[in-house]
C-alpha angles and dihedrals in degrees: 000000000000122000099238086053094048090051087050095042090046091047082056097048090050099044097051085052086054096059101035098049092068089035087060091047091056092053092058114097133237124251140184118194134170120209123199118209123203089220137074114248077254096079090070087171082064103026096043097060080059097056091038085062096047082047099051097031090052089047094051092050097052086244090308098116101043116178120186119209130224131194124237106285095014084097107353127001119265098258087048105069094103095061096037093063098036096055081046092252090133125015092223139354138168126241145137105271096214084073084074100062091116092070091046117336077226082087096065088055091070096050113030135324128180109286093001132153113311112245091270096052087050102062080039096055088041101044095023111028124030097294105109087043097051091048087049097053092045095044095052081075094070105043086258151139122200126202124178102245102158157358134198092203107220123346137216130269092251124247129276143185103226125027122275103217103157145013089267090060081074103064117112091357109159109215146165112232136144138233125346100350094073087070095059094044082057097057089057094050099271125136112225122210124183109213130168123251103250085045098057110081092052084053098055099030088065093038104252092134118030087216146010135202114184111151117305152295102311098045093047102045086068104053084047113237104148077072092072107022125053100188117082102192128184167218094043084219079191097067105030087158105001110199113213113201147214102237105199119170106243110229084057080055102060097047087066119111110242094247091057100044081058086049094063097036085057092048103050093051091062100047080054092063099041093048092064092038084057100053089038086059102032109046101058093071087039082058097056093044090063109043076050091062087048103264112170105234110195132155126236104259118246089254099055088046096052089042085056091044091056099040082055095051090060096040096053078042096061104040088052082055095070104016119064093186088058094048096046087053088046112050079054110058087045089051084052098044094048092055091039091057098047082072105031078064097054105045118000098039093045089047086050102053103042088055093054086049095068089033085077098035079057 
């Protein structure tokens, strides 16, 4: 081609960009969601990847799908998402998914059961493995939609105000902890109690629980805990890798043009990936703060942690008994994790502990 003819064929080209880009954007519709978090506007880490999707879905709309967030209690109470979005209260929220075993214990499978799969087995089981179709079968059931939009990788053990040494330390506490675990903490003499987030440290301040878990030590450094609770215990062998989710109500959903619903699919995985990049960097110095302000930082002993193993087995045993979903989840995610951890053992668990290793030869 000349030259001459390749500039004119290129200025019309360019001309004709120039008057069909704002002529698509005014073809996009306009849309006005709300979205209820289970969490307060405290929890910046959870909040904030709220906040982090309105911000990016607006942004790649050019303002034409605008979604306004709203904290746990300001529409529906924390523990209350699930139900919101599926009655159409609300067109979308984000929540744990294990708060909802009342309605099926499935639920919990999806965000975090005891010795479970760790945070990175959990986006590969979801986007890799089966994951993201068993959630979508089980979801349709509920008029909903779920989108990975978080983890807290794993969390801490909960605070307490005596010292847990042995299995029998257990019986007739009284704690505050969410989803499946509460089951296994049953079978061992414990008393569960589910409690939102912003509820806990008054719980726990006048004595109505005898512990809490809730993430991890930024996030509870700033509901306060270590005010009330001297005793920093760990690993929380219940939430090795916890997923938070999009929730959005199915027939909204469907009203969505493709490319938004590409929009927000591309949205919510990466505020997947920032949620857990936030805790990572942010809970090392939270850490330090605390044992600073003399937090007693002790591990669960090997013997408690095989008693809870055990205790979980037989619940997830029985559950799978009598519920056929749940199995089905189930034998999934342990096929997956066996698998998982033939190869966690060979290269990323060598390559760790070394590493920790030097750490404390400096």
């Amino acid at each position: 081609m000349k030259r001459r003819q390749f500039l004119k064929t290129a200025g019309v080209g360019l001309a004709a960009s120039a008057v069909a880009a704002p002529a698509i954007a005014q073809t996009m519709p306009e849309f006005k969601w709300r979205l209820t978090a289970s969490w307060p506007k405290s929890l910046d880490t959870l909040y904030g990847s709220c906040e982090t999707l309105a911000k990016y879905v607006s942004e790649a709309t050019g303002g034409k799908f605008q979604i306004q967030v709203f904290a746990a209690g300001e529409i529906v109470p924390g523990l209350q998402v699930l139900d919101a979005v599926q009655n159409g209260t609300v067109e979308m929220g984000h929540s744990a998914q294990y708060y909802y075993i009342g309605k099926d214990p499935t639920w919990a499978l999806f965000c975090a059961i005891p010795f479970g799969l760790n945070a990175r087995q959990q986006n590969s089981w979801f986007y890799e493995g089966d994951g993201q179709k068993l959630i979508d079968e089980f979801s349709a059931k509920y008029n909903s939609r779920c989108l990975l939009m978080g983890n807290t990788g794993c969390q801490m053990g909960g605070w307490f105000r005596k010292e847990i040494n042995t299995v029998d330390d257990l019986k007739g506490l009284k704690m505050r902890i969410g989803g499946w675990a509460g089951k296994t903490l049953s079978k061992l003499g414990s008393i569960p109690q589910q409690i939102a987030a912003g509820d806990i440290y008054p719980a726990l301040e006048k004595g109505t629980i005898d512990a809490a878990e809730w993430v991890g030590p930024h996030d509870d450094e700033k509901l306060g805990f270590y005010k009330v609770a001297k005793y920093y215990y760990y690993p929380g062998w219940w939430e090795g890798g916890t997923a938070n989710h999009l929730i959005i109500n199915q027939a909204k959903w469907n009203e969505l043009p493709k490319s938004y619903q590409a929009i927000v699919t591309a949205a919510a995985g990466y505020c997947n990936i920032e949620q857990q990049a936030r805790y990572d960097g942010r809970n090392p110095a939270a850490l330090k703060r605390l044992v600073s302000q003399g937090v007693q930082l002790r591990p669960f002993s090997p013997a408690i942690m095989e008693a809870c193993l055990k205790a979980s087995n037989e619940v997830n045993a029985e559950e799978a008994a009598k519920n056929p979903v749940f199995k089905k989840v189930l034998d999934s995610i342990q096929a997956y994790r066996a698998d998982q951890y033939l190869w966690w053992q060979v290269a990323e668990y060598g390559y760790d502990s070394f590493m920790i290793r030097s750490r404390g030869r400096g």
